[in-house]
C-alpha positions in Angstrom: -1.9 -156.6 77.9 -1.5 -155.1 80.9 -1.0 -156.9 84.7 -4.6 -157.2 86.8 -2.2 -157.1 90.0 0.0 -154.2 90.9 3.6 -154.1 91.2 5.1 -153.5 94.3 6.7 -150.3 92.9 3.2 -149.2 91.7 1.9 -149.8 95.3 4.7 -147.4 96.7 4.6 -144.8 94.2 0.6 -144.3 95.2 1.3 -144.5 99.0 4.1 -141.9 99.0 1.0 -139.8 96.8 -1.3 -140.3 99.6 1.1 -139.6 102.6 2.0 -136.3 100.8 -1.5 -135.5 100.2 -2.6 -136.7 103.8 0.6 -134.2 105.2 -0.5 -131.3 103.5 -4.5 -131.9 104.6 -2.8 -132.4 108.3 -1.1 -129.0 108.1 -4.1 -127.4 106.2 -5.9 -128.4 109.3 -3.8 -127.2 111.9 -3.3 -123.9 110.9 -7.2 -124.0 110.6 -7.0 -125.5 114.5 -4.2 -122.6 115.4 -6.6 -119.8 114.3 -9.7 -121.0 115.7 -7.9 -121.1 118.8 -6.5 -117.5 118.5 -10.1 -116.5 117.6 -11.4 -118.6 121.1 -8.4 -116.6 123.1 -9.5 -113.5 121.7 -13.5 -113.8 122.4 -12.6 -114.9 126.2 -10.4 -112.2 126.5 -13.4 -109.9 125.1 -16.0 -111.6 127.0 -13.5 -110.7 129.9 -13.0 -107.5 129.7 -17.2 -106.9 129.1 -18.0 -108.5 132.2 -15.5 -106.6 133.8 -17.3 -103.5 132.3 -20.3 -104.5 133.2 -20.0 -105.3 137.3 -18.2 -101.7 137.2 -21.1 -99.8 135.7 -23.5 -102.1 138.2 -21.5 -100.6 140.9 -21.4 -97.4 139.5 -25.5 -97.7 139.3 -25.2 -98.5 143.2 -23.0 -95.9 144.1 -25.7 -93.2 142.8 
């Protein structure tokens, strides 16, 4: 028959499992973070540049 309470051995083996799996979730989710992120830079930068566009061609429309 088997022990009801684990051995100390047991206990590490299935923390070292869970910090390994908990590392690999971490960097799962910081890559997801990092390209979000570049994906955010990338719509301001767009958002920018349409604004800029637009109060050009406003002027333009002025100009006339």
């Amino acid at each position: 028959m088997r022990k009801a309470c684990i051995t100390l051995k047991e206990k590490k083996s299935k923390l070292c499992l869970e910090i390994e799996k908990s590392s690999k979730e971490r960097a799962i989710f910081l890559n997801n973070f990092q390209e979000l992120e570049n994906k955010l830079k990338d719509l301001q930068k767009d958002l920018k540049e349409l604004n800029e566009l637009h109060d050009y061609k406003k002027e333009e429309k002025y100009d006339l």
